[in-house]
N, C-alpha and C positions, 0 to 999 in steps of 0.2 A: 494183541495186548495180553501179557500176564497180570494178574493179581496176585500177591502175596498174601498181603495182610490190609486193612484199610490206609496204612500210613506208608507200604512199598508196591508200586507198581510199576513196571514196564511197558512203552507203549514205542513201537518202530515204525518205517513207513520213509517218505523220501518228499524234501523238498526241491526248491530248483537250484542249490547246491549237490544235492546227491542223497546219500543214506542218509538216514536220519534216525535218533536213537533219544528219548525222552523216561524220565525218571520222576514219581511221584514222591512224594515224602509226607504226604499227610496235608500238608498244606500249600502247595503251591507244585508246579508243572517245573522243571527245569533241563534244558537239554544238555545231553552227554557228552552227545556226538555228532556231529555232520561231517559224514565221513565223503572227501573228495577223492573219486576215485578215479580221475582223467576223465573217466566215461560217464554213459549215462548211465545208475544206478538206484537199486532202491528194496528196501528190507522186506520180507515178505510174511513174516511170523514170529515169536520172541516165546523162551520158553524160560522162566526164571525159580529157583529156591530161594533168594537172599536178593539183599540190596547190592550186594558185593558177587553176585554169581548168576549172570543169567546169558542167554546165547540167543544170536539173531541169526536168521539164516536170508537169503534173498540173491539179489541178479546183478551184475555187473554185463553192459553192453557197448561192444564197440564195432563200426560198421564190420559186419561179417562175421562177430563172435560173439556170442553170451556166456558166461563162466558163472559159476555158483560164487555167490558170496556168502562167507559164514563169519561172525563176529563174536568175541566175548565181550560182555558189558561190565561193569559195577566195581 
């Protein structure tokens, strides 16, 4: 999770569609992204400046290969 500010935060991580990528605004949770990415996949850390600027990084896996996955948010 990053915290910006009380009313901007970033929170990533993976449902059972894939990445997942979530955005706070102060009052309420709302998701960005669920990123399908054929594979099984899933975010592992989120480092943010703004509501408009912040970066995921995490794993994308398919039998016999894992690759980094990195994402821009906002």
């Amino acid at each position: 999770m990053a915290v910006v500010s009380s009313h901007n935060a970033w929170a990533v991580g993976y449902d059972r569609h894939g990445a997942l990528i979530e955005h706070w605004d102060g009052r309420a949770w709302s998701v960005e992204a669920s990123l399908s990415t054929g594979s099984e996949s899933g975010l592992l850390g989120v480092a943010a400046t703004s509501s408009r600027n912040a970066c995921a990084v995490g794993y994308t896996h398919t039998p016999g290969r894992t690759a980094t996955l990195a994402v821009h948010c906002g």
